[in-house]
Backbone as CSV, one residue per row, in Angstrom:
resi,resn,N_x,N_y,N_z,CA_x,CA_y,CA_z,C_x,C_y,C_z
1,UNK,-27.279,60.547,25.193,-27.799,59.572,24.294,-27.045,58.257,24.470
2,UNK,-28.002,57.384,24.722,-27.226,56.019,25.177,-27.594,55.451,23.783
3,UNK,-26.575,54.178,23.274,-26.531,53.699,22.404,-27.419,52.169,23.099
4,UNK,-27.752,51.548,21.948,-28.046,50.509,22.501,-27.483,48.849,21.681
5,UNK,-26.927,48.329,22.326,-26.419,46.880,21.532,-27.596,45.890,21.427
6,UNK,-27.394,45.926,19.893,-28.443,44.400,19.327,-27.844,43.531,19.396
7,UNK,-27.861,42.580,20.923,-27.140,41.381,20.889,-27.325,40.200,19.809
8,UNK,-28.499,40.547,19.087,-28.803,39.472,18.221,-28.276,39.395,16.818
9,UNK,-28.521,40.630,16.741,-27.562,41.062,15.268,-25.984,40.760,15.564
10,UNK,-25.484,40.969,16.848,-24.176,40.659,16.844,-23.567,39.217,16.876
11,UNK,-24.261,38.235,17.134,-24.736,36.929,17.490,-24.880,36.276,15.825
12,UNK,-25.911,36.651,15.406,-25.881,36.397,13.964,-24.472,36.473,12.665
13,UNK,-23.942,37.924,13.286,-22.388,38.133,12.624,-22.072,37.086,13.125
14,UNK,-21.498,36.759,14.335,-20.372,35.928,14.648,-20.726,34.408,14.453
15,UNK,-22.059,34.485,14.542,-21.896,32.824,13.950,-21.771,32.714,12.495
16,UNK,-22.375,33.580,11.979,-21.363,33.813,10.448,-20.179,33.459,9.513
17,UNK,-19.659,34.324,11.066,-18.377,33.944,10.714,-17.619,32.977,11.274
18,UNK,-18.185,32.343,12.136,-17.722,30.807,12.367,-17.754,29.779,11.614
19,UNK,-19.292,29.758,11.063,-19.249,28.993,9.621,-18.504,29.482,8.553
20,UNK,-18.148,30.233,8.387,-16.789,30.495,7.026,-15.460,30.572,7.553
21,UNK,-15.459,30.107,8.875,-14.363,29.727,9.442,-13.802,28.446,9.414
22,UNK,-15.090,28.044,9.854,-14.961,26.368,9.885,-14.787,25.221,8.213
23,UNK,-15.681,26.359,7.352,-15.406,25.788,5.933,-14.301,25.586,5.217
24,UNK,-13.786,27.047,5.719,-12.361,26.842,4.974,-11.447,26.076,6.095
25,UNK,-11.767,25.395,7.276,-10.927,24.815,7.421,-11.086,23.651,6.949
26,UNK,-12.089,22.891,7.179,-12.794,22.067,6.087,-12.241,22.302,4.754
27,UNK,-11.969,22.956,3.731,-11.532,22.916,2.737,-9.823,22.784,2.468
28,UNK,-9.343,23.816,3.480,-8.004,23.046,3.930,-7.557,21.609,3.954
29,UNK,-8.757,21.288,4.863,-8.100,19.852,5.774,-7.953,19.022,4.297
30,UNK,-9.618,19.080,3.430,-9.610,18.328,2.407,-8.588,18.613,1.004
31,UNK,-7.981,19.863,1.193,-6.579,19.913,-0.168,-5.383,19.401,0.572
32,UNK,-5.276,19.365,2.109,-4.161,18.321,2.689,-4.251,17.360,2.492
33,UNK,-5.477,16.465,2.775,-5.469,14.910,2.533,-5.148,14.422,1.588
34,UNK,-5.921,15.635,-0.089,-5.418,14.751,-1.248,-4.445,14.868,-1.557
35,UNK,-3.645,16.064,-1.898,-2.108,16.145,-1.437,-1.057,14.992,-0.666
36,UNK,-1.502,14.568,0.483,-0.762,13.751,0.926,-1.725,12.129,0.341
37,UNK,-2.262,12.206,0.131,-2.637,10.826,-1.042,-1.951,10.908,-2.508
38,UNK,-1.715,12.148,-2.937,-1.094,12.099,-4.134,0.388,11.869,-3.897
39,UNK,0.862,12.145,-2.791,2.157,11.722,-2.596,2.639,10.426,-2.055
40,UNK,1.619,9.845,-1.523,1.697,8.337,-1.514,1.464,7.718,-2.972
41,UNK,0.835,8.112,-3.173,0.997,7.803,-4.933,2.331,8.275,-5.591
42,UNK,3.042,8.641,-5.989,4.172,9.411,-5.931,5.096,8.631,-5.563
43,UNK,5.132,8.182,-4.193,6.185,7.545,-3.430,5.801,6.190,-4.013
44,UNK,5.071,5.488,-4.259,4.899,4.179,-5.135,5.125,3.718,-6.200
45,UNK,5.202,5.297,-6.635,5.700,5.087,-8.332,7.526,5.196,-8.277
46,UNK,7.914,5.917,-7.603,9.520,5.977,-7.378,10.199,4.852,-7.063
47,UNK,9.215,4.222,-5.695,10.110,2.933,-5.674,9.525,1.582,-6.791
48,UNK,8.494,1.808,-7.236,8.309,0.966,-8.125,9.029,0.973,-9.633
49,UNK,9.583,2.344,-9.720,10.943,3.345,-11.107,12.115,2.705,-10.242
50,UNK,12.535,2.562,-8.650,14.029,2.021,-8.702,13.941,0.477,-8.760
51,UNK,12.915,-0.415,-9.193,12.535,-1.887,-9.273,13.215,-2.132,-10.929
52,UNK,12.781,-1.435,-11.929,12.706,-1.434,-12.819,14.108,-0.927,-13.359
53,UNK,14.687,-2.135,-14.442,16.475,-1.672,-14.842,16.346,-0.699,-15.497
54,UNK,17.600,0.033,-14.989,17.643,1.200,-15.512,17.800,1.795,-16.938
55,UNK,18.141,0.587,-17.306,18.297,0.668,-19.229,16.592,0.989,-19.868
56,UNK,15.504,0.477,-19.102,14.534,0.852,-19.452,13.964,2.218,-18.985
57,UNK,14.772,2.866,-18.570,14.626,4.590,-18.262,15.011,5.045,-19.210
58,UNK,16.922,4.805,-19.594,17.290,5.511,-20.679,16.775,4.854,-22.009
59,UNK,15.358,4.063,-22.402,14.958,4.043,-23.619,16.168,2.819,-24.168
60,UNK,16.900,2.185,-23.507,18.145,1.286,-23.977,16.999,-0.119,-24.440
61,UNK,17.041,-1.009,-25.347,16.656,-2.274,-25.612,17.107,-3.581,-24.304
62,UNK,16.260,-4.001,-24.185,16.474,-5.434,-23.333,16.502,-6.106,-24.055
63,UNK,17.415,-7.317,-23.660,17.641,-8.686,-24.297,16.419,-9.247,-23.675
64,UNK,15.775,-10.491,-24.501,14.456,-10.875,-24.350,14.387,-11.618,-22.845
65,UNK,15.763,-11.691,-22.222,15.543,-12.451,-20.967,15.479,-11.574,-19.808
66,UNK,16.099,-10.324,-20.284,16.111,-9.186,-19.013,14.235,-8.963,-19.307
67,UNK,14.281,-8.750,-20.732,12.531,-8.360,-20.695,11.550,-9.383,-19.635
68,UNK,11.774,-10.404,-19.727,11.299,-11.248,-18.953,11.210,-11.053,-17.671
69,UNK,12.340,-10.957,-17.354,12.458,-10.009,-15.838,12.161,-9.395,-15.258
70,UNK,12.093,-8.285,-16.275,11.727,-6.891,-15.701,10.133,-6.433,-16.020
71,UNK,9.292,-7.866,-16.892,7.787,-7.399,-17.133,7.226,-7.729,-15.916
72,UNK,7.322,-8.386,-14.594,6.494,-8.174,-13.669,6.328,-6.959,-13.352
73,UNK,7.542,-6.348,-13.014,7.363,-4.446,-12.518,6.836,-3.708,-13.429
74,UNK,7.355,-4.230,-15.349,6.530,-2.912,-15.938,5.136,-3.629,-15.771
75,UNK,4.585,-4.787,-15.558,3.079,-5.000,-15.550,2.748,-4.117,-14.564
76,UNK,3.315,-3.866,-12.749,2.609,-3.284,-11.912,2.610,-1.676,-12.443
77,UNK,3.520,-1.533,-13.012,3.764,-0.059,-13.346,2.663,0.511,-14.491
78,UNK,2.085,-0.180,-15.198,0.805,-0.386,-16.065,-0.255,-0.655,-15.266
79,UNK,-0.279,-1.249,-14.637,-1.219,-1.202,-13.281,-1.584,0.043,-12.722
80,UNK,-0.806,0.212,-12.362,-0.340,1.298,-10.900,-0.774,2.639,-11.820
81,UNK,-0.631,2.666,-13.165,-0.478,3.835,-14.233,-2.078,4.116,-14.430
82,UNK,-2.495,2.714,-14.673,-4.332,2.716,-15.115,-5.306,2.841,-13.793
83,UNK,-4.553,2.738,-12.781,-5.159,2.869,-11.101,-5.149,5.115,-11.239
84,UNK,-4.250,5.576,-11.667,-4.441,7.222,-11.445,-4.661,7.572,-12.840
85,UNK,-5.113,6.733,-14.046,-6.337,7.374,-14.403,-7.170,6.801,-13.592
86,UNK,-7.887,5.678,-13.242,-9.452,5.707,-12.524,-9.588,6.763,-11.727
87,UNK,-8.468,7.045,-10.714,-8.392,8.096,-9.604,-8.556,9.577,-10.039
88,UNK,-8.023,9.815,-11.201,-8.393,11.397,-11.733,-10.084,11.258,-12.218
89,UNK,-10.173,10.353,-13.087,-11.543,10.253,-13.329,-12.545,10.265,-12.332
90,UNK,-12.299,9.963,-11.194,-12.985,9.904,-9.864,-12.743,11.283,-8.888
91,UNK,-12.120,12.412,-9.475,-12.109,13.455,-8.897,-10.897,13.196,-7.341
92,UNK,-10.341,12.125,-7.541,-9.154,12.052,-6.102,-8.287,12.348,-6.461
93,UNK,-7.730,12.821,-7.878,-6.806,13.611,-8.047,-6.496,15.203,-8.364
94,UNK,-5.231,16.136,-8.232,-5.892,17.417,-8.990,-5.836,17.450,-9.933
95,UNK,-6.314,18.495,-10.906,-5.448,19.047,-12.174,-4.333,19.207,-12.474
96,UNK,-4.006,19.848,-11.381,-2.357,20.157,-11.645,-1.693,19.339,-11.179
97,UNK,-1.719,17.723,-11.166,-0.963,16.669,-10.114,-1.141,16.092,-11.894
98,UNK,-2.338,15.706,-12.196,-2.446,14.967,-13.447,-2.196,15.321,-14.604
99,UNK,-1.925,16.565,-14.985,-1.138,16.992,-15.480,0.291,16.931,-15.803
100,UNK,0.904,16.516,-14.800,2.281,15.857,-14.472,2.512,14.955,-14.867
101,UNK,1.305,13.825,-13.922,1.273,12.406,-14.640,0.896,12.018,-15.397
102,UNK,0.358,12.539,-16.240,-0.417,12.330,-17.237,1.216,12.442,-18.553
103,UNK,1.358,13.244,-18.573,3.432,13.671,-19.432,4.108,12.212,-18.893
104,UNK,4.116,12.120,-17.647,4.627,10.729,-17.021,4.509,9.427,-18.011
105,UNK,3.354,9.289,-17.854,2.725,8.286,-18.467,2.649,7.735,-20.446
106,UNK,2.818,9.093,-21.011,2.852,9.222,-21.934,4.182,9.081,-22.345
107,UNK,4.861,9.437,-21.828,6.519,9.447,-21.977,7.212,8.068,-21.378
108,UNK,6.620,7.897,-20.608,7.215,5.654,-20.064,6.018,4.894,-21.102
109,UNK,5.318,5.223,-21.283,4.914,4.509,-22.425,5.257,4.091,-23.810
110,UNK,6.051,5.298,-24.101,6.844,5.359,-25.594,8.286,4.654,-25.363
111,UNK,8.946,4.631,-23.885,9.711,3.514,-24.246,9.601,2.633,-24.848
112,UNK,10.555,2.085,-25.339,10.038,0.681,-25.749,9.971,-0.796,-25.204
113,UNK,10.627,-0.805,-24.182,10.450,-1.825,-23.055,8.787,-1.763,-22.315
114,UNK,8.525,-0.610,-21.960,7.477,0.101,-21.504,6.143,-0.008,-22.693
115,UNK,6.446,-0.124,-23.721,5.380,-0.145,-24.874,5.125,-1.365,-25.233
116,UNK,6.115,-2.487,-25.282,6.700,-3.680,-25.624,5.408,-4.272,-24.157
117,UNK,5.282,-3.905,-23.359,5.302,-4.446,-21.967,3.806,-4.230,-22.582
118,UNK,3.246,-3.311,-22.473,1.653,-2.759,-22.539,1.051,-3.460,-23.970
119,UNK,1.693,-3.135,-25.175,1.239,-4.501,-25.973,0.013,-5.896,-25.052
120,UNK,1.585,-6.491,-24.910,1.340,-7.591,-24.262,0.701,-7.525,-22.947
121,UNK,0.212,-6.639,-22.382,-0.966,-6.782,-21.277,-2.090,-6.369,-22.114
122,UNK,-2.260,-5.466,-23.020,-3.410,-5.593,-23.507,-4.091,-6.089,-24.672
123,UNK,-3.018,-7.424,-24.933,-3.290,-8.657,-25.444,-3.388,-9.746,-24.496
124,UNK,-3.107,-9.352,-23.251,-3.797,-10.490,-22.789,-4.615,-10.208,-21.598
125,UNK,-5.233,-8.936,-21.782,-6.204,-8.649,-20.746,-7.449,-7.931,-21.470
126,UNK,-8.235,-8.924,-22.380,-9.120,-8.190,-22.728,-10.242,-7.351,-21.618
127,UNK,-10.650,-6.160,-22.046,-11.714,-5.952,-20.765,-11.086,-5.273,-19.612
128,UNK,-9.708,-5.592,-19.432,-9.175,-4.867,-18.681,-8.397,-3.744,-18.913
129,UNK,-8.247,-2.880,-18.111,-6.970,-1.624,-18.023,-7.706,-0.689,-18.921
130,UNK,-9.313,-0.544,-18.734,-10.044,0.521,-19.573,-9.782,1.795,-19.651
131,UNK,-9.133,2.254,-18.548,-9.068,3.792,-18.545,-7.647,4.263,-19.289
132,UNK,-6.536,3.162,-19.030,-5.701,3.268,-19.223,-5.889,3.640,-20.997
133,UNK,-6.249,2.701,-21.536,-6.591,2.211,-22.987,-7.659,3.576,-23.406
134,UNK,-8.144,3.844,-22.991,-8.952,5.115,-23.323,-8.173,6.497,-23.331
135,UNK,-7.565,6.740,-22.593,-6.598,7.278,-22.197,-5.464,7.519,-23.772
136,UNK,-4.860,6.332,-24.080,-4.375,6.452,-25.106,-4.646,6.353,-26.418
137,UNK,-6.335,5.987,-26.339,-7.052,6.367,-27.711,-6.986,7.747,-27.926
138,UNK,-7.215,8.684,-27.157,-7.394,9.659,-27.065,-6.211,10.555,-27.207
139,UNK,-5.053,9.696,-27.020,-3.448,10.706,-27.971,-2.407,11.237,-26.611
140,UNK,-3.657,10.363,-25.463,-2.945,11.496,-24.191,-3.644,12.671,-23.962
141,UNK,-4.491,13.133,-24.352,-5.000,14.517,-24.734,-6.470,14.717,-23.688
142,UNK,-6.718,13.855,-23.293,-8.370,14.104,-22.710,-7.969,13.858,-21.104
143,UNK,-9.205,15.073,-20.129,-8.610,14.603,-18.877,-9.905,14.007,-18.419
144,UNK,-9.473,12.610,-18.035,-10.738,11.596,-17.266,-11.475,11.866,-16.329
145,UNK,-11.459,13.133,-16.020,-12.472,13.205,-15.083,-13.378,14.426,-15.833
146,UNK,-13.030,14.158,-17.070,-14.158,15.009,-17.947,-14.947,13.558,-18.345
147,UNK,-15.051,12.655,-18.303,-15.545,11.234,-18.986,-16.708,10.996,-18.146
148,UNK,-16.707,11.228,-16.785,-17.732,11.278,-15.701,-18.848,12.724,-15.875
149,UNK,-20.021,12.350,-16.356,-21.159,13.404,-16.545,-20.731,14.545,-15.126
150,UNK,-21.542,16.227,-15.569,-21.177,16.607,-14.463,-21.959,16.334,-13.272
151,UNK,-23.561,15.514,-13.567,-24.476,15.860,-12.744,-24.013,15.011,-11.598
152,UNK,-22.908,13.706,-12.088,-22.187,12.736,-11.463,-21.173,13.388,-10.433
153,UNK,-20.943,14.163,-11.219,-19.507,14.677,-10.801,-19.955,15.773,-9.248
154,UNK,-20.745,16.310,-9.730,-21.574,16.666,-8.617,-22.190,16.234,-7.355
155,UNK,-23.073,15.159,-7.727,-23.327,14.205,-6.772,-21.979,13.573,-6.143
156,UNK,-21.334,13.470,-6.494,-20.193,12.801,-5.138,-19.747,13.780,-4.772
């Protein structure tokens, strides 16, 4: 009794499994990229934290002339802060990255150099720094890329 091989059926397996080969590398490649985008993010915020005097880490008061000083960096750092909410809201960040920053953010905010600073940008930026400002209507508590419908969220 000779057996006989269905080259086609075997053909069908293996391209099979090439495509669930190729996906997950595809899915790989794409949790490397954002990963290493979240760490360029990361690395921007560190050296933009050694810009900034260090008295406004430990929560210490500035004299109104160091404040002066040091509000260009906390402006970018309010910047830079309301740039990864848009980015979580836009699905380029993870959960578990924004999660992090999200404590980050909430916690350099309550400084008071850091709070002192955000005041005054969002007295003088009406219209601007929306996500940011939403963000802290919300207590800290909501994650922005729940704010984007899912059918949205989908489509991209």
């Amino acid at each position: 009794m000779t057996a006989t091989v269905d080259w086609t059926a075997i053909g069908s397996i293996a391209t099979a499994a090439a495509v669930l080969v190729a996906s997950w590398q595809l899915y790989r490649r794409t949790l490397q990229a954002r990963t290493n985008f979240e760490d360029d993010l990361s690395r921007e915020y560190r050296e933009l934290a050694q810009s900034i005097p260090v008295k406004v880490h430990l929560c210490e008061e500035l004299a109104p002339e160091e404040f002066e000083r040091a509000f260009p960096r906390l402006y970018q750092y309010i910047d830079l802060t309301n740039e990864q909410v848009f980015l979580r809201m836009n699905g380029r960040i993870s959960k578990a990255t924004w999660f992090n920053w999200r404590d980050g953010i909430k916690s350099n905010l309550a400084r008071s150099a850091f709070a002192e600073a955000w005041v005054r940008v969002k007295a003088g930026s009406t219209g601007s720094f929306v996500e940011l400002r939403r963000l802290e209507a919300s207590g800290f508590s909501n994650d922005p890329r729940k704010w984007v419908p899912v059918w949205k969220r989908l489509w991209r």
